[in-house]
N, C-alpha and C positions, 0 to 999 in steps of 0.2 A: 685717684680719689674714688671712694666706693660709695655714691651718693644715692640713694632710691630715687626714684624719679617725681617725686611729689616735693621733693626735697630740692631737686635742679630745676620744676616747673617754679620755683617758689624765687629763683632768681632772674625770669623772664616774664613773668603775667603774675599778677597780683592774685592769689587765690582765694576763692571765695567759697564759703561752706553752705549749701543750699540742704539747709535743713531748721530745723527746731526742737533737736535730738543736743539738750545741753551738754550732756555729754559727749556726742562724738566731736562737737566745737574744741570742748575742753581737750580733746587727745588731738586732733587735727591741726591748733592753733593755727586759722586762717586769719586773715585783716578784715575781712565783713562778711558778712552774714544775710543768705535770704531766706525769706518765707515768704509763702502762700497760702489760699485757703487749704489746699489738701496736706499743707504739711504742719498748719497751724490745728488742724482736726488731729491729726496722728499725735503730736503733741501732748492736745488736749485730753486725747480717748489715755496716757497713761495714766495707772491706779495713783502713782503716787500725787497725780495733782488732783486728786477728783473734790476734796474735801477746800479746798482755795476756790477750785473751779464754781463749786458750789454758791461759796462765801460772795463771789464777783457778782455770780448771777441774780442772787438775791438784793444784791447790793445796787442793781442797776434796774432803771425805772424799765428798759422794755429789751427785747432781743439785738435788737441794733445795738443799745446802749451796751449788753452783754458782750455781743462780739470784739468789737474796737477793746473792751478792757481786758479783757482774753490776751488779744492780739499784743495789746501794749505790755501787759502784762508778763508773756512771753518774749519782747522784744527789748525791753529792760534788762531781762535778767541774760540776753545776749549780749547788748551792751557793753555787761563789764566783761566779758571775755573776748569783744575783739575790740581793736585801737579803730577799727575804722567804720562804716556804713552799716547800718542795722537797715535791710528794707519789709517795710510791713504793706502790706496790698488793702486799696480800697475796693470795697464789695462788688463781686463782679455782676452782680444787678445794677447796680450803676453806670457799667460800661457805656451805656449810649446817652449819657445826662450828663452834659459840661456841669451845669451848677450843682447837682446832687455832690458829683463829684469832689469838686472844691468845697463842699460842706463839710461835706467827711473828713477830707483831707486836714481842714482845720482842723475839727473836734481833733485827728489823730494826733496831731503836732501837739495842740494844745496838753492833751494826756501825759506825753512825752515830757514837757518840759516841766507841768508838777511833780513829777516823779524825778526830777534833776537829772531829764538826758538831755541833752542842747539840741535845737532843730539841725544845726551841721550834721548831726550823727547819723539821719535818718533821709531814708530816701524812701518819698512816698510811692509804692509798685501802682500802676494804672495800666490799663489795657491799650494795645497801641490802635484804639481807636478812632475813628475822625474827632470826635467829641472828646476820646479821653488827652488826646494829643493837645487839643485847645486846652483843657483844663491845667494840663502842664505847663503850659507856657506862659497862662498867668501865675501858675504857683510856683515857677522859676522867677515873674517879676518879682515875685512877696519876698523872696530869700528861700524858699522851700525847693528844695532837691529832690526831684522824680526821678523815678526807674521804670522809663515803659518797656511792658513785659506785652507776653503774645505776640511777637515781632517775627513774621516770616516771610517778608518781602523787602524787596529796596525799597518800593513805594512807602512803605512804613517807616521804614528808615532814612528817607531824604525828607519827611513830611517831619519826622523827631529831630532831625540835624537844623530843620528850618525854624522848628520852636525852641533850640536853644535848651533842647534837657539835659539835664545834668549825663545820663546813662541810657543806655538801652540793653534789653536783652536778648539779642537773637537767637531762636530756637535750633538747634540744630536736629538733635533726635528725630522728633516729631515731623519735620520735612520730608526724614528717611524713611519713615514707615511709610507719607504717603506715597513717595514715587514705588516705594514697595512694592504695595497693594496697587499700584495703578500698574507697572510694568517689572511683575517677579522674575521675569527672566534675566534682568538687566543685570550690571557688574556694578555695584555701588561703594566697591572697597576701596580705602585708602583715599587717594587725594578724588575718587568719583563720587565719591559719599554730595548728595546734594548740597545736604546740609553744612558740611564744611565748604563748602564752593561759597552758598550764600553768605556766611560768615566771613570770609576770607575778602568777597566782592564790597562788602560793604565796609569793613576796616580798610581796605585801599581806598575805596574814595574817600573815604573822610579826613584820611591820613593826607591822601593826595590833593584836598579842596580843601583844607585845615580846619576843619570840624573840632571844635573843644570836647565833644560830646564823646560818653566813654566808651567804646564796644566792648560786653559782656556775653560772651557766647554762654549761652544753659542748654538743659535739656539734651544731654547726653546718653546716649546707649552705652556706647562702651569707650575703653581709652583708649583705643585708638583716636576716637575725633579729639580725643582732649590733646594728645599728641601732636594732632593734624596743624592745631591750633594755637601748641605751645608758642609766646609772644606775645597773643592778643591782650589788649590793655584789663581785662581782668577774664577768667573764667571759673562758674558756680556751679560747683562739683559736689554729687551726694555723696552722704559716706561713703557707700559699700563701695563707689570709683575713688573715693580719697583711699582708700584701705589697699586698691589693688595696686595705686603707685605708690604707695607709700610703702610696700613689699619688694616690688619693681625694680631692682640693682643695674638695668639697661641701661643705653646711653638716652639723654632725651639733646636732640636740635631745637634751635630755636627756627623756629617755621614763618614768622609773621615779624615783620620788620618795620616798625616805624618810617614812613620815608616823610622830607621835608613838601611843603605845598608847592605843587607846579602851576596849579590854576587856581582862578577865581571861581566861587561857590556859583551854579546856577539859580534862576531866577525861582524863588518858592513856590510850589505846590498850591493852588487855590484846592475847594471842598470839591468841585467838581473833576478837577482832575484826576487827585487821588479817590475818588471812587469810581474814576471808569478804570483806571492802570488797578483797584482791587479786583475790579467786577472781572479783568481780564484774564486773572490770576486765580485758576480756579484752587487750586493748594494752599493760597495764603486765605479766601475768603473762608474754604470749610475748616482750616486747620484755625483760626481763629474766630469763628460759629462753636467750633468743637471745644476750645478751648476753656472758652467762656461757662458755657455747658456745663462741663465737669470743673471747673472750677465752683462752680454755682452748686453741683449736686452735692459735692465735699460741704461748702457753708450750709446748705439747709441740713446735710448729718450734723454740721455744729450747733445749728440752732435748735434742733431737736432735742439733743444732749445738755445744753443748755435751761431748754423750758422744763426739761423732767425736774432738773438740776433745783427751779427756782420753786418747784413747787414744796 
């Protein structure tokens, strides 16, 4: 059987299309779909939506009200192209305000369901904050399905298994640059890649402590980590790496193995502990400081574009 490898990853990990490019969704046919601010900006900068983009912005009392209809806007029209999880991200100024947070998150939902997409479809993206963590876990009480994103530590990851979120996204890429730039000499290839190690570590325990919660590796360099990782319960993959396995005629293994629970879950994370196991961690503190960051520089280009937009 002559299967490209995007095509055999699609019979072991649930794939996800990390873009807001309607067309490469359309030629890809993943099951769900993410966005971001910087991908929800790339999106928005194309000519042919500029004349809608406009129409929104005028149509919305202030630049917050702008973004979220942008977003939704965008996350709609993904919607009817995958059967599964559409995630839209709450502003990453809001990263360190539980209740800002869950404000937003409403208005987002709310949006959503006048537009006739059902809160199921949607998984609201949050930062894996101390604060945006709590905010999850009430908006898992409401029925509302989070995706915490900027995820590059266990600590984040045992602290989102304790709140009971729907998904996480563990960064893998972004790990690799920094052991990079901290030690260029090192051999990072294949299974030493940081970031598939951290990936790998945290689908075992959870698998192994029976965690409901989904692991979502992003943030990929190249496919090799996607490879690394082929198994995992989903991974969200950009075009140009959907394009290169989707060429790809090799064999792909499945690498990552569901095993049944051997143990019972440990006792939850208090606020004080996950921020001394962050503070300890200097790769997860600045690569999620960094994160946020640029996350945050991409929305204020949105909001830029926008305000010219309304005037």
């Amino acid at each position: 059987m002559d299967q490209d490898k995007l095509s055999q990853l699609k019979t072991m990990t649930t794939v996800v299309a990390d873009t807001g490019d309607i067309e490469a969704i359309r030629r890809f046919s993943p099951t769900d779909a993410t966005t971001n601010p910087s991908l929800i900006l790339q999106a928005a900068q194309q000519e042919a939506r500029r004349a809608r983009l406009a129409e929104l912005a005028r149509q919305s009392v202030d630049i917050d009200d702008a973004l979220d209809a942008v977003a939704v806007e965008i996350g709609s029209e993904i919607s009817e192209l995958v059967p599964g999880y559409v995630s839209t991200e709450v502003s990453a100024r809001l990263s360190f305000d539980t209740d800002a947070t869950l404000a937003r998150a409403h208005s987002l939902i709310e949006r959503y369901e006048r537009r006739g997409v059902g809160r199921e479809r949607i998984l609201i993206k949050v930062a894996s904050t101390w604060e945006g963590i709590r905010a999850a876990q009430q908006l898992e009480r409401e029925g509302i399905r989070t995706n915490l994103t900027l995820l590059f530590s266990f600590t984040q990851a045992q602290a989102c298994a304790d709140a009971g979120v729907t998904l996480i996204s563990p960064f893998v890429g972004r790990i690799l640059d920094w052991h990079k730039a901290a030690t260029p000499e090192a051999d990072f290839s294949g299974d030493n890649d940081p970031g598939v190690r951290s990936v790998k570590a945290i689908y075992e325990h959870y698998k192994g402590h029976g965690y409901r919660t989904i692991v979502m590796g992003a943030s990929f360099r190249n496919c090799g980590e996607i490879e690394a990782l082929a198994g995992c319960d989903r991974l969200t993959i950009s075009p140009k790496l959907l394009e290169e396995l989707a060429v790809d005629h090799g064999s792909l293994s499945r690498r990552l193995t569901p095993l049944d629970a051997e143990t019972s879950a440990p006792e939850p994370q208090d606020e004080a502990e996950f921020r001394w196991a962050m503070n300890e961690d200097a790769m997860a503190t600045e690569k999620l400081a960094e994160g946020i960051r640029k996350f945050m520089a991409d929305q204020r280009k949105l909001e830029r574009l926008l305000g010219e937009l309304r005037c």
